[in-house]
N, C-alpha and C positions, 0 to 999 in steps of 0.2 A: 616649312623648310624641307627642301627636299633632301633624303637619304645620304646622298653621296654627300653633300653639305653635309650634314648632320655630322657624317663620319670623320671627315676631315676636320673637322674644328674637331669632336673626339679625341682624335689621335694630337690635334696639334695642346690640346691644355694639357694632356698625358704628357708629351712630352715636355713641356714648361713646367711641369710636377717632377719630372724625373731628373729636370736639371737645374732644379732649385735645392732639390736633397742631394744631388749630387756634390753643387756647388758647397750646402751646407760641411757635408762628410770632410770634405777637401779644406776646408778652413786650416788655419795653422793653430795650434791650441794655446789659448788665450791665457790656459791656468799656469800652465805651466812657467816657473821663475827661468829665465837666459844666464843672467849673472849670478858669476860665483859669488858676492856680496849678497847678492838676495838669497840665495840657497842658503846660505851660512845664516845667517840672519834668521830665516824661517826654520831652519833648524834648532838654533840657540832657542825660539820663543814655543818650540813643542815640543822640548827638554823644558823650560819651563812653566808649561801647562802642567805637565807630567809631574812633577817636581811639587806644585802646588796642589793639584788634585791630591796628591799622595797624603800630606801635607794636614789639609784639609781633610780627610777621611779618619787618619789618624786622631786627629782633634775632636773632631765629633764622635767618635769612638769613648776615648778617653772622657769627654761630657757625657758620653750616655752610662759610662760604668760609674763613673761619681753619684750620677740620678741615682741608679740603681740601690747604690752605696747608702744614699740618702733617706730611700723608701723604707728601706729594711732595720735602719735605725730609730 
């Protein structure tokens, strides 16, 4: 393949590279919720993740000072 070929395809996958990441950056973001119902919604469920982690930690807390309680008896 001669040189100048060579180059030109080069330069042309480079830039098929360069506007594929382009095109990806420019996407609109998928994560993100539009509706106010969805936002509220995902709110209300990571107050209560938060809620029951707590929840849960305390509990298991409370089971391990019983154990404790237990051993020492």
């Amino acid at each position: 393949m001669p040189p100048a070929l060579a180059t030109v395809l080069g330069v042309v996958v480079i830039a098929l590279l360069a506007g594929v990441v382009w095109a990806l950056l420019w996407l609109p973001d998928h994560t993100k919720l539009r509706s106010p119902a969805a936002r509220e919604r995902a709110k209300r469920r990571k107050e209560s993740q938060k809620r029951q982690k707590e929840l849960r930690s305390r509990r298991e807390s409370l089971q391990r000072k019983a154990a404790r309680r237990e051993d020492t008896t």
